[in-house]
N, C-alpha and C positions, 0 to 999 in steps of 0.2 A: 552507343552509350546506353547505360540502361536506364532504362527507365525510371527508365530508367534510368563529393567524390569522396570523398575519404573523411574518415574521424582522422586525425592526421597531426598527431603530435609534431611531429619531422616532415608532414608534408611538401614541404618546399624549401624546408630552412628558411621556415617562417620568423619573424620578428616579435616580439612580445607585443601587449596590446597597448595600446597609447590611447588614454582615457580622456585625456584632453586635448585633442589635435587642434591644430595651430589652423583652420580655416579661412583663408577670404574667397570664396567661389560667388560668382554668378547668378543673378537671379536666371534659375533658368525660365525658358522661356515653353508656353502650354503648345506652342506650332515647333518643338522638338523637332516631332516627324518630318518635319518639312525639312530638315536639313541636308545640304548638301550630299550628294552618296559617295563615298569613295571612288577613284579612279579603278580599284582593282579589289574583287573579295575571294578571300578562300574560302570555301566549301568543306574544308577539309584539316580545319582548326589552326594549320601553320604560321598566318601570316598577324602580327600583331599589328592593329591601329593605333595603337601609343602616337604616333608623329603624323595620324592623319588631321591637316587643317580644318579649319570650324570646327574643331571640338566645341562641344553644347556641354557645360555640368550640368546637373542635377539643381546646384544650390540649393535655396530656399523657395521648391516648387512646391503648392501645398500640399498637392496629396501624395508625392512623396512625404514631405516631413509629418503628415498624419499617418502614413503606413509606419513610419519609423517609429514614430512613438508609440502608438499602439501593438506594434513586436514588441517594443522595447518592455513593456506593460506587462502583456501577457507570456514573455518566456523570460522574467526579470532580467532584464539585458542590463544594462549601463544605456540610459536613454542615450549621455551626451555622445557617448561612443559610437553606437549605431547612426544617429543624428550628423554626427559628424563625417561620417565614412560615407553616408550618402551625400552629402552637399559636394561630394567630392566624383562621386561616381559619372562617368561620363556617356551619352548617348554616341551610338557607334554604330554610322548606317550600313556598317558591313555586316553589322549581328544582323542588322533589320532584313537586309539585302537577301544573307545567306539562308534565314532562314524559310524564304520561300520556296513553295515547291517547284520544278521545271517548269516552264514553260506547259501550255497544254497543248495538247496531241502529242508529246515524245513519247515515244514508246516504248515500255519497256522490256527490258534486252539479258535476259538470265546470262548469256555466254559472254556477252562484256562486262557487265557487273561481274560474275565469277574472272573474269582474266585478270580485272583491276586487287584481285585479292589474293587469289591461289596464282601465286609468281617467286620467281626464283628469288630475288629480295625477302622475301617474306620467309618463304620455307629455310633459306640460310637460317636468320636469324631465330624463327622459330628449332632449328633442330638445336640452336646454341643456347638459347634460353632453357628448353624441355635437356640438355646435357647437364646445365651445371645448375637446375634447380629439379635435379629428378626426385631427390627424397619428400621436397614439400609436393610434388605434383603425387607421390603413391601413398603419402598423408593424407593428404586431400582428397583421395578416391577413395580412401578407408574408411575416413569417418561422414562422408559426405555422398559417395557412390558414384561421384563424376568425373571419368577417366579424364586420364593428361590429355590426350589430343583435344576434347572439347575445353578446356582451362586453354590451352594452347591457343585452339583457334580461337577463341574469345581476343585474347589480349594481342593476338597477331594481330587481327582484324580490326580492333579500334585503335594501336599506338604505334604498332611492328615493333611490339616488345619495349616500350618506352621511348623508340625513337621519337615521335611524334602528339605530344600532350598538349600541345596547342599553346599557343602566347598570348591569348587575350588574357585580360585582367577580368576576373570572374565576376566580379560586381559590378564592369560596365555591361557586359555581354545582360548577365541575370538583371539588370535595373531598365536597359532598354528594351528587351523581351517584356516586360513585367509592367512598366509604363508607357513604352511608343511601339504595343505589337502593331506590325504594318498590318495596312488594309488589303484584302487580295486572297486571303486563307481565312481559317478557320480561328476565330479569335483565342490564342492560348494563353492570353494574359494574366488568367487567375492562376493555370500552371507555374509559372513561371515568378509570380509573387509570393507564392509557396513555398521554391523553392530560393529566390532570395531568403526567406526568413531563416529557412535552414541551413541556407549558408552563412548568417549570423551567427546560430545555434552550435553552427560547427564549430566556425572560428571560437567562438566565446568559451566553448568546451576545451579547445587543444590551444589557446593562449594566442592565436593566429591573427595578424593584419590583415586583415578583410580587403585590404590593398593593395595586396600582396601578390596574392594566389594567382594564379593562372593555367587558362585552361579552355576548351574549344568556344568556338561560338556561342553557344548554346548551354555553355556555365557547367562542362563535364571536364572532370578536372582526373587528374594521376594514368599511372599505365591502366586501369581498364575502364576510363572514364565513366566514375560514378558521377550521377546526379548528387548532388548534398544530401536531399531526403535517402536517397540510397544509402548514401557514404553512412549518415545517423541513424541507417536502422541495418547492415547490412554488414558494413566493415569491420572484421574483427583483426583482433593481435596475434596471428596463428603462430606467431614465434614465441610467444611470453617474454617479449624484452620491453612491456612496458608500456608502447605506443604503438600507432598504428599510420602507418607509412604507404600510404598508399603511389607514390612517386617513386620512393630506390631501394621500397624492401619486395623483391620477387615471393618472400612466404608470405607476407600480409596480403597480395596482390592474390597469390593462389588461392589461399584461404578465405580469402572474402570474397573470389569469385564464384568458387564453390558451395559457399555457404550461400550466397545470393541463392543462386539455381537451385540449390535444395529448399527453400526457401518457397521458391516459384514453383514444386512439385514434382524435380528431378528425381525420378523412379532407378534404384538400382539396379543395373542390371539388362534394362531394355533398352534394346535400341533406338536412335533416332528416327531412322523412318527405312521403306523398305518399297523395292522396285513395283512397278505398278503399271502393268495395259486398261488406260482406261475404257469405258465402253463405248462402242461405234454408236449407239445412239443419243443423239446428243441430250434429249430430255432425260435419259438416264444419268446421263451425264452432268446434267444441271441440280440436280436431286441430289450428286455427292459433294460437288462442288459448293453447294451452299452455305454449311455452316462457314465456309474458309479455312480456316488452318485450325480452326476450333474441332478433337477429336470427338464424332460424333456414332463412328459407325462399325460396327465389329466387322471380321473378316467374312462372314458370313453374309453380312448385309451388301458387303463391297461385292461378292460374285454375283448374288443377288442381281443385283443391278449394273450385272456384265463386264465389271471390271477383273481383271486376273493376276491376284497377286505373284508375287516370286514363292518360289519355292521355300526359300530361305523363313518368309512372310508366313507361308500355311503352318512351317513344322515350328516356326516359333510359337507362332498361335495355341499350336495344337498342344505344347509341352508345357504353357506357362499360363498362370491367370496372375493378376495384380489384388492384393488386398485392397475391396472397396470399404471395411468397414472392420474392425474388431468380430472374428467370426463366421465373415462371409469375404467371398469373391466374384468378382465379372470379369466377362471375357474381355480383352485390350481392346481400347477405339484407338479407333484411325483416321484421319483427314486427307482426303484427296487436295495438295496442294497444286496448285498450276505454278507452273511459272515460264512466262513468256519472252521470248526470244523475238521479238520485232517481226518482222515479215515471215519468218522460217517458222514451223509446230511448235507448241510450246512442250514443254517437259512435263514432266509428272511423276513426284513421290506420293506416297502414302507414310505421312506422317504420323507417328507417335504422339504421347505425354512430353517427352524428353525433348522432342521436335515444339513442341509446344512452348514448354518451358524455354528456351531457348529464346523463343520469339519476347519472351516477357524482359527479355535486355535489351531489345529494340525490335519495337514490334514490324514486323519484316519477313515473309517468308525468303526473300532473296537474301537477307542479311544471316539469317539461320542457315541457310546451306553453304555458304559463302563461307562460317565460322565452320563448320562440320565437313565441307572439302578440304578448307585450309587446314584444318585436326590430322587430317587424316594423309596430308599427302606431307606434311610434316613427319608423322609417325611412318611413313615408307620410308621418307629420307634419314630414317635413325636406323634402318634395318640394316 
């Protein structure tokens, strides 16, 4: 998801807005969190808690209903409307459940994370989506510079091309992140109250039931699961019919993913990332490894400190520089990415901008090669 859904006029064959909703909810209760957890959660947006027991509302909890007045306040909402739609909204311990991290000590495993993605399922339906949306996919590289197989793997990767857009209701998933983040991680609660707001903002913009919508765990909604702040600053109408569909229009879907990524610093023209022998000594090694996937170090720095690009790597290098500024240029940074394979050596690209940018839709180096395998072994199966 990026961080990373949609302005979305037709997003779901939404219902117009109901200003005065018919309410009798629950006081809810401030030991939320305490509620019972589901028997079973998905991880992987599918499975809707709508008929899971002990449902907890919202009701009239106070700092829910002071969060709501105070949106309602500062992005001129319709108090009652917002007010009303949360007294409604429900705590759902599968959001809570899934949103934690594994377990600690799992180790992670670049060759099964990539199997879970780059699979024949995917490639089908990626070669079928990249067929019959090929004009919006060589638009979108025209005026944006990010070829089809990365637009491809993006959307293969978070929906398998709209199969999979998740059935939570987005304003329980976004109210229980937002008021019962579980204890155990890293508290993201102010994140996630945020973007409740702007899923307000959204609705209120495209005429949308806030009760409506649905979408992952984690309140990412349409085939390339925007964030609502994404969908509000990101989403555009690449077709000009008007609205922006981020659910069942394939050019609004292209177009705003592309515009996203350009957005994030997608350079025309370079590549993601390029083969790489790291250095046998490991403090050398630790010196490149350090910023993470953050591009820190020209090709020059990499041999430097024993690493050995690919061929492919030098003579790009050597033909091409990036405008850093009106007038001047530098040479391309690179990030030695690891990525680890459990018990077995781990891998290593040398990542780009482009490799970068990528990460800024879920920030992830496994989820960025994952999207740039899937791209590419897609665009084999077109040849």
């Amino acid at each position: 998801m990026p961080t990373h859904i949609n302005n979305l006029a037709a997003l779901i064959a939404c219902a117009l807005l109901s200003h005065a909703p018919n309410v009798t909810a629950q006081q809810a209760v401030a030991t939320a969190g305490k509620a019972r957890h589901a028997d079973a959660t998905d991880r992987h947006r599918n499975r809707s808690t709508d008929d899971a027991p002990d449902v907890v509302t919202y009701g009239r909890r106070d700092d829910v209903m002071r969060f709501g007045g105070e949106l309602a306040e500062r992005r001129n909402l319709d108090a009652a409307w917002v007010l009303g739609a949360l007294q409604q909204a429900r705590f759902i311990p599968g959001v809570a459940k899934a949103i934690m991290p594994p377990p600690a000590g799992t180790a992670k495993n670049w060759a099964a994370y990539r199997a879970r993605f780059v699979e024949p399922v995917r490639i089908r339906a990626g070669v079928a989506f990249w067929q019959a949306n090929r004009a919006w996919l060589q638009r979108a590289e025209e005026r944006y510079g990010v070829p089809a197989e990365i637009i491809v793997g993006i959307i293969g990767v978070e929906t398998i091309y709209g199969q999979q857009m998740g059935n939570f209701r987005v304003i329980d998933a976004l109210a229980t992140l937002a008021f019962d983040f579980p204890a155990g991680r890293k508290d993201r609660s102010a994140f996630f109250r945020d973007e409740l707001e702007n899923f307000f903002v959204l609705c209120g913009a495209q005429h949308a039931d806030p009760l409506q919508l649905r979408g992952s765990f984690a309140g990412a909604m349409g085939m390339p699961q925007f964030m609502p702040s994404s969908a509000n600053r990101y989403a555009i109408d690449f077709d000009a019919d008007g609205q922006i569909d981020l659910a069942r229009n394939p050019a609004d879907v292209i177009g705003s993913v592309a515009h996203y990524l350009a957005e994030f610093g997608w350079q025309r023209g370079l590549p993601t990332r390029f083969d790489v022998a790291v250095p046998v000594d490991a403090s050398e090694r630790a010196v490149l490894l350090g910023p993470d996937i953050v591009p820190s170090f020209t090709a020059a720095e990499f041999t430097a400190r024993g690493a050995r690009l690919s061929e492919a790597a030098l003579a790009f290098e050597a033909s091409s520089t990036l405008p850093a500024a009106p007038g001047a240029a530098e040479p391309i940074k690179l990030a030695l990415v690891e990525l680890q394979n459990g018990d077995a050596a781990p891998s290593y690209v040398a990542g780009t901008a482009n490799f970068y940018a990528i990460t800024r839709y879920n920030w992830s180096s496994y989820y960025a090669m994952a999207v740039i395998d899937l791209g590419e072994a897609v665009a084999r199966a077109m040849r």
